[in-house]
C-alpha positions as CSV (number, residue, x, y, z in Angstrom):
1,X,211.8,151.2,-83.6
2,X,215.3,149.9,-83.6
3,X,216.7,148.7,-80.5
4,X,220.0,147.6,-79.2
5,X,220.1,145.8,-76.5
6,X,223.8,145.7,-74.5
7,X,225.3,142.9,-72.8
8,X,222.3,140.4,-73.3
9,X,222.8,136.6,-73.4
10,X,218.8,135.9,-72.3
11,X,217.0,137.6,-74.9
12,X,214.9,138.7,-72.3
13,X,214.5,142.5,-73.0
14,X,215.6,142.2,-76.6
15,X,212.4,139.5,-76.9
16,X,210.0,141.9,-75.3
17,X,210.6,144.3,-77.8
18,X,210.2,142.1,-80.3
19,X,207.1,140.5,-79.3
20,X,205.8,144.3,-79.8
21,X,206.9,144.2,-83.7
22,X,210.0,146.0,-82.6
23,X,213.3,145.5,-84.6
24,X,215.5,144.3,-81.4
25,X,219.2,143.0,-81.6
26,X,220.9,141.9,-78.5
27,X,224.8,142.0,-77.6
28,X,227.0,140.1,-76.0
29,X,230.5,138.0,-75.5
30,X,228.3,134.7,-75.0
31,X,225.9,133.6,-77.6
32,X,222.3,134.4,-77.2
33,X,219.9,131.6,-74.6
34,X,217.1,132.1,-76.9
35,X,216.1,132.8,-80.7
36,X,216.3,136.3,-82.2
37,X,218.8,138.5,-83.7
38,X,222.1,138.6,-81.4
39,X,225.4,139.4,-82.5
40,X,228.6,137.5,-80.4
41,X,231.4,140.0,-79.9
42,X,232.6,142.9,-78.2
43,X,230.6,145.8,-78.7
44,X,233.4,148.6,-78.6
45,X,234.9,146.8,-81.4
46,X,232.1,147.8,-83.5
47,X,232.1,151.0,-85.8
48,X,230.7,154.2,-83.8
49,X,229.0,154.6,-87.0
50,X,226.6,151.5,-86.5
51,X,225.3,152.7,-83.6
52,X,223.6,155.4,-84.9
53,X,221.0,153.4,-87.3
54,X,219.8,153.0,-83.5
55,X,216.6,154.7,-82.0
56,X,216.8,153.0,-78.2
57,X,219.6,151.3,-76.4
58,X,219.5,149.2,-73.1
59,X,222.8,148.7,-71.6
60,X,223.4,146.2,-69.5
61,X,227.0,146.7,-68.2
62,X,228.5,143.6,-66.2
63,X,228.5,144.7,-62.8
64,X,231.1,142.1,-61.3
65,X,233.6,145.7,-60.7
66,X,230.8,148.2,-60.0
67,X,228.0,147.0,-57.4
68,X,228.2,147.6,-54.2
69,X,227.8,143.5,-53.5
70,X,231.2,143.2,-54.1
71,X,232.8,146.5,-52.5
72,X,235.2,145.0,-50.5
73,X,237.4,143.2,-53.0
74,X,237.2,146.8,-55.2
75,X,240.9,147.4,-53.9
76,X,242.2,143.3,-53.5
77,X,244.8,142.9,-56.3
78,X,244.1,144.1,-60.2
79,X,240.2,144.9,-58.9
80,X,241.2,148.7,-59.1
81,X,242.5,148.5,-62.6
82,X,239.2,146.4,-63.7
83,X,236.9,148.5,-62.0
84,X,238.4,151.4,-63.7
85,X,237.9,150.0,-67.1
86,X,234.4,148.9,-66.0
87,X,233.3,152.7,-65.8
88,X,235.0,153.3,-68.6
89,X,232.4,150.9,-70.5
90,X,229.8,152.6,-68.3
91,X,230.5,155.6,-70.0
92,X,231.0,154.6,-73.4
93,X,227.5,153.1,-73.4
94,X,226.2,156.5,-71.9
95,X,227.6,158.2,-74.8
96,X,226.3,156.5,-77.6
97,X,225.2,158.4,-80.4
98,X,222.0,157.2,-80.2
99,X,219.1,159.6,-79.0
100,X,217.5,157.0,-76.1
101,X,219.5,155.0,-73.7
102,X,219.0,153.1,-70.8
103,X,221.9,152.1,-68.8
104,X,220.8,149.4,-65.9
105,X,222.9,148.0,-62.9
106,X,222.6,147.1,-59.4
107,X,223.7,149.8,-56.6
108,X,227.1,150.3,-56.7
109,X,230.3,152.5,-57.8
110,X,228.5,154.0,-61.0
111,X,226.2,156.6,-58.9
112,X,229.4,157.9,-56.8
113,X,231.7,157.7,-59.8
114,X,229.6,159.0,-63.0
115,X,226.8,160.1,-62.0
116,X,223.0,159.2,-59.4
117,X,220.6,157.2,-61.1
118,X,217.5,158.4,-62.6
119,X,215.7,155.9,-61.1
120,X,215.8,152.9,-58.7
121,X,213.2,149.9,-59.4
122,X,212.3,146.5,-57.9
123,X,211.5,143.3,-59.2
124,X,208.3,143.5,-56.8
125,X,207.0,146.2,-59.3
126,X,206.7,144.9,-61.9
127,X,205.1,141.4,-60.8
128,X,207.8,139.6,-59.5
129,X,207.8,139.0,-55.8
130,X,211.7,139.7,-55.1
131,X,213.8,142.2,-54.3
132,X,216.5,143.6,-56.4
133,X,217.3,147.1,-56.4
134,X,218.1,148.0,-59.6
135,X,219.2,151.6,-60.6
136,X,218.4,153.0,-64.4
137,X,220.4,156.2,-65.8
138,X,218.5,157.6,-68.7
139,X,218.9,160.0,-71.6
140,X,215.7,160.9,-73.3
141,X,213.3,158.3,-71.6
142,X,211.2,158.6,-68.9
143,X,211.0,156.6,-65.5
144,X,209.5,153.0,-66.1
145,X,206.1,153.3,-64.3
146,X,205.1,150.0,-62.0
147,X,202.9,147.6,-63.7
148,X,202.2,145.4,-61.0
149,X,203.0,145.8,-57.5
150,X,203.0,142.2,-55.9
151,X,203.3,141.0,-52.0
152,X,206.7,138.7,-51.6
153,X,210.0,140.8,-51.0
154,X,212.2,137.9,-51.3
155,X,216.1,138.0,-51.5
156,X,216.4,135.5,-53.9
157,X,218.8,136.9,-56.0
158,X,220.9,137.6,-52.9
159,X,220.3,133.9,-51.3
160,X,221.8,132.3,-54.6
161,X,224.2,129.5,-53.4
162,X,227.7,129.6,-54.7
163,X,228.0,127.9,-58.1
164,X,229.9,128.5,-61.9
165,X,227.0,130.1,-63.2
166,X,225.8,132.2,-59.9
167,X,227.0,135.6,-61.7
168,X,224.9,134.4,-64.8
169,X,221.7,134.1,-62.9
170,X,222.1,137.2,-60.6
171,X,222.7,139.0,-63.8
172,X,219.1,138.4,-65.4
173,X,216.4,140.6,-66.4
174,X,212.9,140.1,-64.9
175,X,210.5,139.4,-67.6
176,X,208.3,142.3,-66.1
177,X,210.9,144.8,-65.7
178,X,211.4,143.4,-69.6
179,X,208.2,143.8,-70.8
180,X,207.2,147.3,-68.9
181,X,210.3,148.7,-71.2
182,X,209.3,147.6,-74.3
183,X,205.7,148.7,-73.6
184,X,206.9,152.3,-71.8
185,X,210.0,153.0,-74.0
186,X,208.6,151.5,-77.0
187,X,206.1,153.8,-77.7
């Protein structure tokens, strides 16, 4: 299977595929963490046409203008304009012409603005004691079963002190949340 995998730096989900003998290419502005195929640039820039040699995509849109962690500065200054333009992206990756897609994003502006999820996981699922509600909207897939439903229910993700590269690290995919996609969706 071919997948693309959106707005990747890690390698995490694009790895998991590929550890199954999957032909996995990851996306992004920033180059890729870890070996495997990536491509550095802006995906909309890229021919429609390309996308269609494409069997599954995971989109991982930057959520900076959509959660709901950041609802109060939606209105402070250009934040409107920018949050606009990050649904717009939203729905460019939900109209892909490619026949699976996964988008993924925290709670936020997405489910009032496009459309509900599909779905709404946890880390604590999928073998990771933490909590992170994460909400999947799918075309032709069906809802990642839980692989392994641990104790823990930690915020960690929310307890992250300030820092440069806070965004970066709230922004990563569990390995498990990883691997039950390539194994479900894979197949």
């Amino acid at each position: 299977m071919k997948v693309a995998v959106l707005c990747e730096f890690s390698g995490t989900v694009r790895n998991a595929f590929t550890k199954l003998g999957h032909d996995a290419i990851s996306f992004d502005l920033l180059p890729s963490e870890t070996e495997g195929q990536h491509i550095q640039r802006d995906v909309t820039e890229i021919d429609i046409g390309y996308w269609k040699s494409f069997d599954l995509a995971i989109c991982h849109p930057p959520c900076t203008y959509l959660a709901s962690s950041g609802a109060r500065w939606f209105n402070v200054g250009d934040r409107s304009q920018k949050q606009q333009e990050a649904l717009e992206f939203v729905r460019w990756c939900m109209n892909l012409p490619i026949s699976k897609i996964a988008v993924e994003n925290p709670i936020g502006v997405i489910s009032s603005k496009i459309r509900k999820p599909d779905q709404i996981i946890q880390p604590w699922q999928f073998g990771h004691g933490e909590t992170k509600a994460t909400c999947l909207w799918l075309k032709n897939l069906p809802k990642l079963i839980p692989t392994n439903i641990v104790d823990g229910r930690e915020q960690q993700v929310h307890k992250m002190p300030p820092g440069p590269d806070r965004w970066k690290e709230r922004s990563r995919t569990y390995t498990g949340i990883a691997n039950a996609m390539a194994s479900q969706w894979g197949s």
